[in-house]
VEXDREN-2710 file (C-alpha; in Angstrom, 1 decimal):
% VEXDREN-2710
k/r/px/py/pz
1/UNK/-44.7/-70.5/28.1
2/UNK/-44.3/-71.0/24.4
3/UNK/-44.8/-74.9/25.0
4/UNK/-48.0/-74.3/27.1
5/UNK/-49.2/-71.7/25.0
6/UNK/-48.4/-72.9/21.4
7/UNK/-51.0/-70.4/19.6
8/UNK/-50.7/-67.4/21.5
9/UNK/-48.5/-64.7/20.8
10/UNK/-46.0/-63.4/22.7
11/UNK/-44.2/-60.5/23.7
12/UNK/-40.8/-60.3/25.9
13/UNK/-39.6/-56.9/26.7
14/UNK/-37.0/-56.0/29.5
15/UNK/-33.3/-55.2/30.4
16/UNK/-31.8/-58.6/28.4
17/UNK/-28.1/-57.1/29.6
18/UNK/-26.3/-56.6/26.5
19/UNK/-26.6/-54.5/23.1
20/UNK/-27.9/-55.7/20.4
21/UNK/-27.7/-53.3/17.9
22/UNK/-24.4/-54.4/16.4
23/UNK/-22.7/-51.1/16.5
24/UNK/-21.4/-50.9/20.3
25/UNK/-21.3/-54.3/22.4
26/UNK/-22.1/-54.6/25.6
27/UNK/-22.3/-58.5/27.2
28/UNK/-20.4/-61.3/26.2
29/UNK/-20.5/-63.0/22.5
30/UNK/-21.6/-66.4/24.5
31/UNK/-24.5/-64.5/25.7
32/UNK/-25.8/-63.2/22.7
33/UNK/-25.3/-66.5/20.9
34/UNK/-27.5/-67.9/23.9
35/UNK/-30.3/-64.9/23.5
36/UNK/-30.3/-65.5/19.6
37/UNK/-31.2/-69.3/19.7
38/UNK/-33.6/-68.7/22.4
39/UNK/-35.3/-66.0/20.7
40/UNK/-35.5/-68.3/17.6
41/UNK/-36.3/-71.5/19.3
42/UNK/-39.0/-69.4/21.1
43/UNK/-40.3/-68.4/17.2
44/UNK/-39.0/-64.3/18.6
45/UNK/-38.0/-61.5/16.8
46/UNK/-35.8/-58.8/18.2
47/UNK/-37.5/-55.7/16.7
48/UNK/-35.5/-53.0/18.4
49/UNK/-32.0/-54.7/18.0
50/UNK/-31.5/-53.6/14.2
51/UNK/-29.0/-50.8/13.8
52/UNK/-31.0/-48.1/12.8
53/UNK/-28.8/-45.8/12.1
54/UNK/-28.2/-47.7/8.8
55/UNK/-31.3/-47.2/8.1
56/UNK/-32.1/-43.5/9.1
57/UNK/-35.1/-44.4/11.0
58/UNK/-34.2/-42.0/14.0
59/UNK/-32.3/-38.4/14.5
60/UNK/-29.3/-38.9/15.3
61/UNK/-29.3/-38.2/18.9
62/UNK/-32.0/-41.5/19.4
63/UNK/-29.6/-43.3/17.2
64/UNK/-26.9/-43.1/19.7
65/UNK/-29.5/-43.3/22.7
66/UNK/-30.5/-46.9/21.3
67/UNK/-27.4/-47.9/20.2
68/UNK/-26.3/-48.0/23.6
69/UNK/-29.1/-48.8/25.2
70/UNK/-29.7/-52.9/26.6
71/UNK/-33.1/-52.9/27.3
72/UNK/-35.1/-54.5/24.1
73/UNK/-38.3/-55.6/22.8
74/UNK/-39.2/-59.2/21.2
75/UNK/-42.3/-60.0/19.6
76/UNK/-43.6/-63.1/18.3
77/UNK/-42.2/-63.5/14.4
78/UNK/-46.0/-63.0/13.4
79/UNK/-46.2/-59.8/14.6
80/UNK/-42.6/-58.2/13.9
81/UNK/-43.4/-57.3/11.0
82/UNK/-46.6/-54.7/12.6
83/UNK/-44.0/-52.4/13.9
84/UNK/-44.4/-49.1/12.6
85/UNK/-41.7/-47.2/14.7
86/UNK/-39.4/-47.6/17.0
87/UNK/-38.5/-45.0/19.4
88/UNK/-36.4/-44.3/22.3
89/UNK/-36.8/-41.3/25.5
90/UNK/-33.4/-40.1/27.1
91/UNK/-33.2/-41.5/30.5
92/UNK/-32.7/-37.5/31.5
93/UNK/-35.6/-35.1/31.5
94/UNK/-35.7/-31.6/29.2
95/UNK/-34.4/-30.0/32.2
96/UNK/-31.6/-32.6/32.2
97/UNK/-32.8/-34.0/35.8
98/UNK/-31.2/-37.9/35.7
99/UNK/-34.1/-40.4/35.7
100/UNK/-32.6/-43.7/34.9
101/UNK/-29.5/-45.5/34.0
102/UNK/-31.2/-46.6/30.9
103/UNK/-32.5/-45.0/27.9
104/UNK/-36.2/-46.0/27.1
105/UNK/-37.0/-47.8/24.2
106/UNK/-40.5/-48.8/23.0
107/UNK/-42.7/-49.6/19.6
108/UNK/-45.8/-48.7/18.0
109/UNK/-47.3/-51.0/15.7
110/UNK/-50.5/-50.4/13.5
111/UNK/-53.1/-53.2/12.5
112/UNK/-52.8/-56.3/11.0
113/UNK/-53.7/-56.1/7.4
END
């Protein structure tokens, strides 16, 4: 798509299969080096892969949520830096009723300026 579509932006979200978060590792080292060079040949940033726990960005319960979670956001590197949060829902309700075998993850992002 990137080749067909030179100027447009892109964004890839989904279940990529591994962490990314560098705290907890799930998936092999191979794959991630794979991932990593596609995401920069592909001019993509992984913008929910940082470990934000470093940086205080979430309580402490969505740290852990994210840390383990392998489903992940990439936007094109003109965009990345528009995200204003990053958040993540547990994949069990209030009432603790299972929905998912993954935590949710998404981003808001505010206006270019």
């Amino acid at each position: 798509m990137r080749r067909k579509f030179p100027t447009y932006g892109l964004c890839i979200s989904g279940d990529l299969n591994q962490t990314r978060t560098g705290r907890l590792w799930y998936g092999s080292k191979w794959g991630r080096a794979l991932l990593d060079l596609a995401l920069e040949e592909s001019n993509l940033v992984g913008v929910t892969q940082a470990d934000f726990s470093a940086a205080q960005r979430l309580s402490e319960e969505d740290r852990a949520l994210l840390a383990q979670c392998i489903d992940h956001i990439c936007l094109d590197r003109r965009w990345s830096g528009w995200v204003i949060k990053v958040g993540v829902w547990s994949n069990h309700t209030a009432a603790g009723e299972y929905l998912s075998d993954h935590s949710g993850v998404f981003i808001d992002l505010g206006a270019q300026k």
